[in-house]
C-alpha positions in Angstrom: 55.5 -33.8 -105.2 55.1 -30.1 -105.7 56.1 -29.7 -101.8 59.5 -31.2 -102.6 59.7 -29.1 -106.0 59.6 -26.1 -103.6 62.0 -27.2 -101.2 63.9 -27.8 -103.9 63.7 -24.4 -105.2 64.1 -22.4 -102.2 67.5 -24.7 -101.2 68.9 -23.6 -104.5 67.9 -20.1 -104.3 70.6 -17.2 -102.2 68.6 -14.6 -100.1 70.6 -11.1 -100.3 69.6 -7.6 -99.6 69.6 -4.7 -101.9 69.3 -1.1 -101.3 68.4 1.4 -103.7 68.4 4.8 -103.5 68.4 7.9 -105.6 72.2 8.1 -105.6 73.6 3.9 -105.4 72.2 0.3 -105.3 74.2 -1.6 -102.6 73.9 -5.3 -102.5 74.1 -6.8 -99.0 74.3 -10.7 -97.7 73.3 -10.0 -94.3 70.5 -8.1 -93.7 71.0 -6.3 -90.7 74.1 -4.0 -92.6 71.2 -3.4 -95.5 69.1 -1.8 -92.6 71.5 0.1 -91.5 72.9 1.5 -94.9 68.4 2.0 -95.3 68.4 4.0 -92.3 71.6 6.0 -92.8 70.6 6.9 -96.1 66.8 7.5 -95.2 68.0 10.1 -92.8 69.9 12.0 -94.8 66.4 12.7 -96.6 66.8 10.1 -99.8 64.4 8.2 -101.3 65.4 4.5 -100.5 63.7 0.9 -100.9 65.0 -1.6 -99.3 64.6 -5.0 -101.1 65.0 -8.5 -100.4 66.4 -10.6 -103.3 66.2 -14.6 -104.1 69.0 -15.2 -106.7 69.0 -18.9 -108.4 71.8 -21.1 -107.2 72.6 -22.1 -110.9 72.8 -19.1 -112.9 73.0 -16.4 -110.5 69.9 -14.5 -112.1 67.1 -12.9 -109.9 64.1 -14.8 -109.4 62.3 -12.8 -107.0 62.6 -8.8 -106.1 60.7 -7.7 -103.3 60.2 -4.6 -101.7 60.6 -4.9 -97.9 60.7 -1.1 -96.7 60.6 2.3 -98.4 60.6 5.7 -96.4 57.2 6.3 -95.9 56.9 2.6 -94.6 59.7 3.4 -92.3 58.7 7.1 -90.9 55.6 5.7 -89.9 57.5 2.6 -88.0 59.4 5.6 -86.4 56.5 7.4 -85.3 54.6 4.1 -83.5 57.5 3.4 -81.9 58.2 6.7 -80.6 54.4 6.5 -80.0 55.1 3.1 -77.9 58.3 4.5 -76.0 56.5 7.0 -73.5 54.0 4.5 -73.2 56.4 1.9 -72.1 57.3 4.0 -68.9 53.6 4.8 -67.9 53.2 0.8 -68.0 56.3 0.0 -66.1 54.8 2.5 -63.0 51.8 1.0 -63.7 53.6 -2.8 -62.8 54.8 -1.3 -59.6 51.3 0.3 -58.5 49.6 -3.3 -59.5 52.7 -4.9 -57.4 51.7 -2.7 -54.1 48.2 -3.6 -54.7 49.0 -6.9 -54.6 50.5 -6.7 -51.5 47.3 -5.7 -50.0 45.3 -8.3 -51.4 44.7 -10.5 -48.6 43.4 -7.2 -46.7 41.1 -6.7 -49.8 39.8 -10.5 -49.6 39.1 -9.9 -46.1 37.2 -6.9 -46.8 35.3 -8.8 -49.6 34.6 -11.8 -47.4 32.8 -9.2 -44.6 30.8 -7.3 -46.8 29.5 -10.3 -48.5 28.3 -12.0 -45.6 26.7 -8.8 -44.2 24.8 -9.0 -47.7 23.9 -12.1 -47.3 22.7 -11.7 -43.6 20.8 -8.7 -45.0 19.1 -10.8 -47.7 17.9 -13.6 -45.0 17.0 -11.0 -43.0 14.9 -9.2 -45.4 13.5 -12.9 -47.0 12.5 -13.4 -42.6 10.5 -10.3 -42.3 8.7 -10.6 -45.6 7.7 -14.0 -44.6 6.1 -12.2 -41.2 4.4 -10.2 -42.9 3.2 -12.1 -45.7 2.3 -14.8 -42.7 0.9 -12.5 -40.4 -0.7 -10.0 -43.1 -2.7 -13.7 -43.8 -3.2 -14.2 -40.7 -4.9 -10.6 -39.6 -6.6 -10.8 -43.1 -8.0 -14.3 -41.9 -8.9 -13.1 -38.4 -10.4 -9.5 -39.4 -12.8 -11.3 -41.9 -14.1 -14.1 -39.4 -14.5 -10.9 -37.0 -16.7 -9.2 -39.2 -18.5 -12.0 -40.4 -18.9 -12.6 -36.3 -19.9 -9.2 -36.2 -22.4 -9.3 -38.9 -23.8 -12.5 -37.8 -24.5 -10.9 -34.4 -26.0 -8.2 -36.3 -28.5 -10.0 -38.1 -29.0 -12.3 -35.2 -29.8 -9.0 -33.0 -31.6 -7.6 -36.1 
């Protein structure tokens, strides 16, 4: 029920724009004219709010006042975007240097492909002759110790 109160509410309240500076307070209906009287007066150095307005339907009396953008607020908009501007063209050269690239990619897939199967012939390579030694290492191990053991059994049987 309170849901429908505030539909209620905001249908019969009018949105307008006000801007106040040192000198006037201009009322606006659409906003877009308040921004501009904002900016026009904000650049001729005055201090200027710009402020949205709900009026009541009924009476006409203002139910809500609130500031939207003051100078400061609107210098420091100014600065990111001319912050964002230069930036903007770096980016776009950027999209054509990724768009060349592209073009090459199947060459770099091919490329990716080779080297990845040379590392993996390396590896089984590598896993092969560990194997060989490990095996043969075993082996000689095996063989050396049964030769000395045949060579000191013939030494206590000569002895």
């Amino acid at each position: 029920m309170s849901s429908d109160h505030e539909t209620d509410s905001s249908i019969e309240n009018i949105k307008s724009w006000e801007v106040e500076s040192s000198s006037s307070i201009e009322e606006f209906d659409d906003y877009s004219k308040a921004l501009d009287l904002f900016n026009i007066k904000s650049d001729l150095g005055e201090e200027t709010i710009l402020y949205e307005i709900q009026k009541s339907k009924i009476d006409g009396s203002i139910i809500k006042k609130i500031p939207i953008l003051n100078i400061k607020q609107s210098k420091k908009r100014k600065e990111e975007l001319e912050k964002k501007g230069p930036t903007q063209s770096p980016n776009l050269q950027q999209q054509k240097q990724a768009t060349s690239q592209n073009k090459s990619k199947p060459q770099d897939i091919k490329y990716r492909i080779v080297i990845l199967v040379i590392i993996i012939v390396a590896f089984l390579i590598l896993l092969y002759v560990l194997s060989q030694l490990v095996t043969s290492s075993d082996t000689l191990n095996a063989h050396f110790s049964l030769g000395q053991l045949k060579n000191n059994s013939d030494f206590s049987l000569i002895a």
